[in-house]
Legacy VTK file of the C-alpha trace (Angstrom):
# vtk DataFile Version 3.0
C-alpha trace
ASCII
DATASET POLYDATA
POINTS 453 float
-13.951 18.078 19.452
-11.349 17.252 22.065
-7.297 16.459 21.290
-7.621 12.488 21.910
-10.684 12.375 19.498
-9.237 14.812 16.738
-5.830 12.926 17.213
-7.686 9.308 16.518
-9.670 10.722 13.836
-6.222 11.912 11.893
-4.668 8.802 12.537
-7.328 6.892 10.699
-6.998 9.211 7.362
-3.106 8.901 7.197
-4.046 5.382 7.703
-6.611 5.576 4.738
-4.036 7.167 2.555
-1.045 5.003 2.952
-2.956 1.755 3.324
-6.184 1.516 1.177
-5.347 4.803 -1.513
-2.721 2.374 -3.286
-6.193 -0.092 -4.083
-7.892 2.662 -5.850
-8.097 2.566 -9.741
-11.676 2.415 -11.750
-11.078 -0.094 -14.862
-13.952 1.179 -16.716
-14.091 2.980 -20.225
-11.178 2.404 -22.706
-10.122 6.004 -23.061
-10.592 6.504 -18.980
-7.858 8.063 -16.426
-8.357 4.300 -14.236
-5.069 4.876 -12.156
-4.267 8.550 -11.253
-7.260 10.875 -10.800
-9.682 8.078 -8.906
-6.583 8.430 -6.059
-6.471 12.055 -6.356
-10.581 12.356 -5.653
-9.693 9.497 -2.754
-6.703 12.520 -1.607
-8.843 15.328 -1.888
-12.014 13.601 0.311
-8.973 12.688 3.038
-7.178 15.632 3.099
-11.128 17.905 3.356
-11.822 15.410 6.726
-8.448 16.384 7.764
-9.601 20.237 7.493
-13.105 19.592 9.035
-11.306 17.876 11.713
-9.287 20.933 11.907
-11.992 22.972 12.071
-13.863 21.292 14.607
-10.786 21.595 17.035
-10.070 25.044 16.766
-8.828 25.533 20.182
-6.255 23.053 19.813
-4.730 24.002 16.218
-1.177 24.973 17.458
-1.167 21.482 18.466
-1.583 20.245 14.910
-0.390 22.787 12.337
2.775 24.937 14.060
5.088 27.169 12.908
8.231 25.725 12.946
10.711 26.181 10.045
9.893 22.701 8.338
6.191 24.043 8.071
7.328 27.621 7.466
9.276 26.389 4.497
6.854 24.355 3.181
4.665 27.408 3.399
7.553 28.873 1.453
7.599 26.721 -0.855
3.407 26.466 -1.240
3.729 30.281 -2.115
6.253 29.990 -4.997
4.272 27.314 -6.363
1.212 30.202 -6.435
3.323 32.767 -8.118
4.547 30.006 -10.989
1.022 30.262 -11.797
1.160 33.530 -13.134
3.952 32.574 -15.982
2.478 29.048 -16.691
1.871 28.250 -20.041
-1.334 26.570 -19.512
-2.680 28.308 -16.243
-5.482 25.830 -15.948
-3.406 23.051 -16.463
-1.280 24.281 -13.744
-3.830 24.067 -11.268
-6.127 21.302 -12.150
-3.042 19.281 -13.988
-2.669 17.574 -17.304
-4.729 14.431 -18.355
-3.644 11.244 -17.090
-1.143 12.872 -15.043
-3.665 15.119 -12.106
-0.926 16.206 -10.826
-1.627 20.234 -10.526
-1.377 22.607 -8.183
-5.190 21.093 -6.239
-3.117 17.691 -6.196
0.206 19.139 -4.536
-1.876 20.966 -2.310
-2.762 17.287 -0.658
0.449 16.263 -0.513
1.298 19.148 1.859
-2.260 18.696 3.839
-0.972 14.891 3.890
2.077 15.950 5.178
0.931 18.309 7.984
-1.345 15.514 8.528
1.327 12.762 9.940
3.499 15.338 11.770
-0.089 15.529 14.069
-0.137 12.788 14.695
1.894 10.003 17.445
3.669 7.401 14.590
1.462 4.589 15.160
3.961 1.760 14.290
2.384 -1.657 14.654
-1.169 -0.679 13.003
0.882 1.166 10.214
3.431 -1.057 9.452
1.632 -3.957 9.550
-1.188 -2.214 7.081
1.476 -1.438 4.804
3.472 -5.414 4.919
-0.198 -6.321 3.726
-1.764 -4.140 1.316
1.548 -3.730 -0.514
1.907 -7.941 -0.178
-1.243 -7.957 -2.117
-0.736 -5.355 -4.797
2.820 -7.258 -5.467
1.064 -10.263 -6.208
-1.442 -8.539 -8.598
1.610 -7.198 -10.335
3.482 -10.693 -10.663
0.415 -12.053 -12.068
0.125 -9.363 -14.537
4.193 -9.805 -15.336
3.570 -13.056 -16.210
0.121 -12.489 -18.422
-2.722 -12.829 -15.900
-4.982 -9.466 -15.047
-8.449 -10.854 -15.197
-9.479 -6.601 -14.724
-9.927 -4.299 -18.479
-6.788 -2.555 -19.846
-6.886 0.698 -21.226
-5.984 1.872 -24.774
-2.552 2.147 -23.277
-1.709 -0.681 -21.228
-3.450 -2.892 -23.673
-0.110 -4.869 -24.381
2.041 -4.902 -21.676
3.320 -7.897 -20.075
5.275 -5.975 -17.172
4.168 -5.473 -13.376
2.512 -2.520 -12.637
-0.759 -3.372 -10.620
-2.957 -0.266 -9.227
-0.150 2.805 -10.662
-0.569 3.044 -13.733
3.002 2.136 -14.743
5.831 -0.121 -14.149
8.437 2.953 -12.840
5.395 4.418 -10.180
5.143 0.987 -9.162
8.677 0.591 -8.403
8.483 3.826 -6.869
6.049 2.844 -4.323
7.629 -0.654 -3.610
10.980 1.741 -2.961
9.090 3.164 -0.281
7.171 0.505 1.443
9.993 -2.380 1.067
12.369 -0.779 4.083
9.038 -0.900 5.962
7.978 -4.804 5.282
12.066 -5.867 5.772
11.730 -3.580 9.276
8.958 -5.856 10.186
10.473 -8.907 10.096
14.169 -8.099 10.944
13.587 -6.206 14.187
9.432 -6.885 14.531
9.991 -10.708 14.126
6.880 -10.937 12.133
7.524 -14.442 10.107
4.515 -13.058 7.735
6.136 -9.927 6.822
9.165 -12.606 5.265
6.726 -13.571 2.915
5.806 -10.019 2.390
9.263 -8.936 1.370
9.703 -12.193 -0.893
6.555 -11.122 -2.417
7.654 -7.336 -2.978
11.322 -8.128 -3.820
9.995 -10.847 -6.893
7.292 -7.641 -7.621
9.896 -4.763 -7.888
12.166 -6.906 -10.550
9.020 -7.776 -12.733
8.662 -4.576 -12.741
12.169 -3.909 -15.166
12.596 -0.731 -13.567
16.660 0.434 -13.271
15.412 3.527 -11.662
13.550 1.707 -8.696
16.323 -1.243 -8.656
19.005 2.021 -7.889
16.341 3.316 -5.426
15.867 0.117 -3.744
19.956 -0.799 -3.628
20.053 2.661 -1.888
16.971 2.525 0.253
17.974 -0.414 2.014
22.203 0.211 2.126
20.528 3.597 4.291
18.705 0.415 6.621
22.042 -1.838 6.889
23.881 1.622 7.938
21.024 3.111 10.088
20.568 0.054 11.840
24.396 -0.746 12.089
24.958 2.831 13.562
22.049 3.512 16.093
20.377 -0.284 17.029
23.383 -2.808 16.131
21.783 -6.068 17.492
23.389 -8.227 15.411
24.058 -11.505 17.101
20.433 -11.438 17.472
19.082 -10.811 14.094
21.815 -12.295 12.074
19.466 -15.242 11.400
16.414 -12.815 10.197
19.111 -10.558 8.167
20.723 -13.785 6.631
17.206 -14.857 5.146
16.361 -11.159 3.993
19.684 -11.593 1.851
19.410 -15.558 0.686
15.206 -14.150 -0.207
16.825 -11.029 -2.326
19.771 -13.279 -3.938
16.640 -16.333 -4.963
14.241 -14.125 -6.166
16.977 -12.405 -8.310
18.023 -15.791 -9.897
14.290 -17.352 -9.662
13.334 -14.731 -11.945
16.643 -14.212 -14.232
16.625 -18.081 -15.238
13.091 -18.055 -16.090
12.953 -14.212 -18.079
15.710 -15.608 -20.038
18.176 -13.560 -18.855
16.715 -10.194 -18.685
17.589 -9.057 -15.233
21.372 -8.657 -16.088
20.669 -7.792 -19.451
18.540 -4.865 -17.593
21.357 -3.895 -15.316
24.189 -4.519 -17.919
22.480 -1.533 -19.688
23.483 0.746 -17.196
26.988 0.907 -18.297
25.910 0.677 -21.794
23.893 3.882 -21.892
26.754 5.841 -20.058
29.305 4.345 -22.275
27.569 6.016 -24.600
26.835 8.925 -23.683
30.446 9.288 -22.939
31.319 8.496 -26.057
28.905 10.764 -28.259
30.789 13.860 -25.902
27.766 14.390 -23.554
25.852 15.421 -26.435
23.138 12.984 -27.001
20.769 13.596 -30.389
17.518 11.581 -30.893
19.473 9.908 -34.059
22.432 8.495 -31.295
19.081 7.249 -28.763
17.728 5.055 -31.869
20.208 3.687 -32.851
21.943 2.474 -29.709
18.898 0.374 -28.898
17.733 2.169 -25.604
14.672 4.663 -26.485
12.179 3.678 -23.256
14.727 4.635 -20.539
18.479 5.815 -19.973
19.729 7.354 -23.178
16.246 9.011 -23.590
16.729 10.798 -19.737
20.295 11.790 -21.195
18.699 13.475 -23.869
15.491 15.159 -21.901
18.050 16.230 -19.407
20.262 18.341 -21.472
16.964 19.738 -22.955
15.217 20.541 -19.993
18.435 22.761 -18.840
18.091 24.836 -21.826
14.650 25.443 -20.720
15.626 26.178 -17.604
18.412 28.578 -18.576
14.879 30.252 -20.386
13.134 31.132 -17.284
15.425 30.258 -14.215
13.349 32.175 -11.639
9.612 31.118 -12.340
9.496 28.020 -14.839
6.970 27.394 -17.049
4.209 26.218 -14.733
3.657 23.019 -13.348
2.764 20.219 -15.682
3.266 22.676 -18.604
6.606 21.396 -19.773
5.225 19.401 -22.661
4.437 22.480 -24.617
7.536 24.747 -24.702
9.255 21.423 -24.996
7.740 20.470 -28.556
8.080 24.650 -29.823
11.710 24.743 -29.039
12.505 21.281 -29.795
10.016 19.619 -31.758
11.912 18.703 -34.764
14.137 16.879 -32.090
11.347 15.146 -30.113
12.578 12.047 -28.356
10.115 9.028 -29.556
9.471 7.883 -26.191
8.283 4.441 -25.146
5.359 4.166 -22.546
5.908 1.109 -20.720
6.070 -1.149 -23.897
3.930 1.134 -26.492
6.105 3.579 -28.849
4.356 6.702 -29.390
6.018 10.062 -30.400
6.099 13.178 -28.541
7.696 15.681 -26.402
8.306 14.730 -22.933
5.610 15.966 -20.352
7.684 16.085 -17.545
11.965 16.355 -16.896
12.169 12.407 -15.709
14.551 13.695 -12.576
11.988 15.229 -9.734
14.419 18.236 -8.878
14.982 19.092 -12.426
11.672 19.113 -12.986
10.565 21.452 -10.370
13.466 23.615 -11.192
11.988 24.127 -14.935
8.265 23.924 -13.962
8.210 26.419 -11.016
12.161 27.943 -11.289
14.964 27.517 -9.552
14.310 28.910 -6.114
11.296 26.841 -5.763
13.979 24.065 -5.949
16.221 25.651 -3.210
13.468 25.668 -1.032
12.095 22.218 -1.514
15.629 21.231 -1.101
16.558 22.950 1.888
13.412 21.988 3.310
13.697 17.874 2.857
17.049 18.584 4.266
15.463 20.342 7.467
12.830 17.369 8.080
15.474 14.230 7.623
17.611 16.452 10.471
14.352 15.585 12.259
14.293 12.307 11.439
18.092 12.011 12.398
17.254 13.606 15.787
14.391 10.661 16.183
16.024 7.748 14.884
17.983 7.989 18.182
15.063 7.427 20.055
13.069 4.922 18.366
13.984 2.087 15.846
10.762 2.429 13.979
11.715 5.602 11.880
15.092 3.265 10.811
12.567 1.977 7.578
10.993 5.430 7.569
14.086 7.374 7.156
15.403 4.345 4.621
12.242 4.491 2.692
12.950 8.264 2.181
16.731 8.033 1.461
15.721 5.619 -1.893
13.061 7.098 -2.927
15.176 10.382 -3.431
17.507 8.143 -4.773
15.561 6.657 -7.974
13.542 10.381 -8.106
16.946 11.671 -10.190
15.892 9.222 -12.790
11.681 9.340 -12.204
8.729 11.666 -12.205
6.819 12.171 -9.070
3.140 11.160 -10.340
-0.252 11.233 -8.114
-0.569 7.466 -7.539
2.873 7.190 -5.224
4.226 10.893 -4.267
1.418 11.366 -1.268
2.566 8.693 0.445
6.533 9.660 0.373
4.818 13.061 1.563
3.110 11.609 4.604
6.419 9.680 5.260
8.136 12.762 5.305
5.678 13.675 7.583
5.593 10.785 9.948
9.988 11.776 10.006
8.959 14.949 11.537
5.943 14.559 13.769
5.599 16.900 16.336
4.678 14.765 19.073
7.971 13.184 19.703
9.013 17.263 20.197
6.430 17.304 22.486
7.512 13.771 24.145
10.886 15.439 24.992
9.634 18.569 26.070
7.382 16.702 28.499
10.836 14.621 30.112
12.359 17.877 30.095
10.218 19.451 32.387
10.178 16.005 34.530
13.654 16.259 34.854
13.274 19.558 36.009
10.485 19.167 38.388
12.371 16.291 40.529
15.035 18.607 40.396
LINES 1 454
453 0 1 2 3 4 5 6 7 8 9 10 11 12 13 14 15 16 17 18 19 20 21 22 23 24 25 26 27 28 29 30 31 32 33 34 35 36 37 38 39 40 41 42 43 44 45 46 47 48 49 50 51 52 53 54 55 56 57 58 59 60 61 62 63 64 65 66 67 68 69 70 71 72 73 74 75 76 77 78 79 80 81 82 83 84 85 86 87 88 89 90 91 92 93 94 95 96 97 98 99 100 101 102 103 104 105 106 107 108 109 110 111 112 113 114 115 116 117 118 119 120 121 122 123 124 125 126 127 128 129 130 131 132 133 134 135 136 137 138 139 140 141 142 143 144 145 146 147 148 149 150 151 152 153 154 155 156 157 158 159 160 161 162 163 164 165 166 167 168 169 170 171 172 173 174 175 176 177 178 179 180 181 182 183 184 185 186 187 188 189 190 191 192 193 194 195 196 197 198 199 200 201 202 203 204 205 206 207 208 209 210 211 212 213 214 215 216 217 218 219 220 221 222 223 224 225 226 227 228 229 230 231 232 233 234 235 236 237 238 239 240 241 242 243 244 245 246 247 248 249 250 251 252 253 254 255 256 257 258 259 260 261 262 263 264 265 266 267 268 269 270 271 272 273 274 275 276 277 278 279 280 281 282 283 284 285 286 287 288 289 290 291 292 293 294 295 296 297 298 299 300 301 302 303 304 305 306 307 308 309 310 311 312 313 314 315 316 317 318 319 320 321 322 323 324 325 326 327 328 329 330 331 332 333 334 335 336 337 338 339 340 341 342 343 344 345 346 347 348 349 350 351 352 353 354 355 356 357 358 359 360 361 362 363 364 365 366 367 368 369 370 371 372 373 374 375 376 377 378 379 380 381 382 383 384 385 386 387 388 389 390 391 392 393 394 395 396 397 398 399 400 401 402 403 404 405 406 407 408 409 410 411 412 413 414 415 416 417 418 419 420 421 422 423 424 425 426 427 428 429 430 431 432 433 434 435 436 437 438 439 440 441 442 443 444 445 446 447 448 449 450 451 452
């Protein structure tokens, strides 16, 4: 297979995943995973093309997977992950992942394929973008509907109840977390690609991401897009010229913000009111929040309950600080040391008690699932690829949303779980950041600049 073809043929499946994945759910059987392992089988069909492709172009790999130090520390990272498998708890759970949650070590494994995936790949900006402003246009209006009591698909035995927004993920914080991501985008389009449709989009996805009632997405959102103001501000400051577009962005955030306080009764600044409250509180109980303080300040589902997990979760790690206990395999050393102290979480809307599954703060998380340096590395290598995107942003507006998009969701990930239905698509974005062929773009004027010299 020649370069052009294999290029086209990767394009398409990063297109696939970011663009049609997010549709993917199968509403049948009441005790059925509909949400999280129908995308996973959709990841791990993508991610095999993308190694068939691969393998078809075999004397053009070092074009698509090189050894650079993003990939080497991903690598890095890919072989602590492989070692944490020999101290897991649950070995098998570690690879294949827990139920309802597929998130193991086969699940990861296409994030990363995702991810070396988009840096093959030229950032193909109008097809991309404009997929994005309308899948994720459509999926926000299947979540308003089911905010305000209309989902003519089956529920589960979980989401049998809920009246909150939460479409095709599964739940109302991993649909924040994908609107976190794909907002900067839809704004981008109709700010600097004066696309009067992609308005409506961002109307849609703001009203979408407050039905959601999801602090942790609101904070990633507020920081997602003060990254755009400051990005766009710094490197493409064409102000006099977009003030009209940027002035309707903010009078379409401010409306749908009141629009939807008025008629929730209130609910959106009781919401962000409880911010304060649960950190008052904590405060006040010395940092040392029991499951007895949680109850009976009123805030079990969400910020109280992550103060508590937290200051659990470091014990554990203090426990095994070098190899964790194996991915998804927190639940279980979590109820043996503390089970007698077992936060009664809420699930969206539906109390049930147990121990947590997972940290509810991404680096935490990895830090007590697969140890500490496993953390370092992921850390030091998300730092390495946004110096990439830093180094593009110069050249091209389009990673501005990109590099935004990335910014909040790291934001609202100290307060969420990375879960299979939203985390491949931050992955390819992290990708897309660091693509190779805008290294190979200014390699090529480099050696025009020489040769007219």
């Amino acid at each position: 297979m020649d370069l052009t073809t294999a290029k086209q043929r990767i394009d398409y499946l990063v297109f696939a995943a970011v663009v049609l994945v997010p549709f993917i759910f199968f509403p049948v059987g009441k005790n059925a995973d509909y949400f999280y392992a129908p995308k996973v089988y959709a990841l791990v069909v993508i991610t095999a093309m993308f190694l068939f492709t691969l393998l078809l172009s075999t004397r053009s790999l070092n074009r698509f997977i090189k050894f650079d130090r993003i990939n080497l520390l991903l690598f890095l990272y890919f072989l602590l992950l492989l070692i944490s498998l020999f101290f897991a708890h649950d070995i098998k759970m570690a690879i294949l992942g827990r139920a309802y949650r597929v998130e193991g070590l086969i699940t990861l494994t296409t994030y990363f394929l995702l991810f070396l995936a988009a840096r093959a790949v030229a950032l193909p900006e109008k097809k991309l973008f404009m997929g994005i402003t309308i899948s994720a246009a459509l999926l926000s209006i299947y979540g308003i509907a089911q905010y305000y009591g209309f989902d003519p698909l089956p529920r589960d035995f979980i989401r049998g109840g809920w009246k909150v927004a939460f479409a095709t993920f599964g739940n109302p914080n991993f649909f924040g977390s994908y609107l976190v991501l794909v907002i900067p985008v839809v704004l981008h389009q109709f700010i600097i690609g004066k696309k009067n449709i992609a308005g409506i989009g961002y109307a849609l996805l703001i009203y979408a991401l407050i039905c959601t009632l999801t602090r942790s997405a609101w904070v990633g959102i507020g920081t997602g897009l003060a990254a755009y103001g400051i990005l766009y501000g710094y490197f493409y400051n064409n102000f006099k010229q977009d003030i009209l577009r940027i002035a309707v962005s903010l009078l379409i955030t401010g409306l749908a913000i009141v629009v939807f306080n008025i008629s929730a009764g209130n609910i959106f600044m009781s919401r962000v009111q409880s911010i304060s409250h649960d950190a008052q509180t904590v405060m006040k109980s010395g940092q040392k929040v029991s499951e007895d303080v949680i109850n009976k300040s009123g805030a079990t589902e969400s910020g109280l309950a992550r103060f508590y997990i937290w200051s659990k979760m470091i014990e554990l790690i203090k426990e095994k600080p070098m190899t964790g206990y194996g991915i998804e395999n927190l639940m279980e050393p979590f109820g043996e040391k503390f089970g007698s102290e077992s936060v009664s979480q809420r699930l969206g809307f539906g109390k049930i008690s147990r121990p947590p599954d997972k940290a509810h703060n991404e680096y935490m998380n990895i830090a007590a699932s697969t140890g500490i340096p496993s953390l370092l590395v992921y850390l030091v290598f998300i730092g390495l690829v946004m110096k990439a995107g830093w180094i593009r942003i110069r050249h091209s507006n389009a990673y501005v949303p990109l590099m935004a998009a990335t910014i909040g969701y790291l934001a609202q990930a100290f307060f969420n779980i990375s879960v299979a239905s939203v985390a491949y698509i931050f992955w390819v974005f992290l990708g897309l950041i660091s693509g190779y062929d805008f290294d190979e773009a200014a390699n090529d004027a480099g050696h025009l600049i020489r040769d007219e010299e």
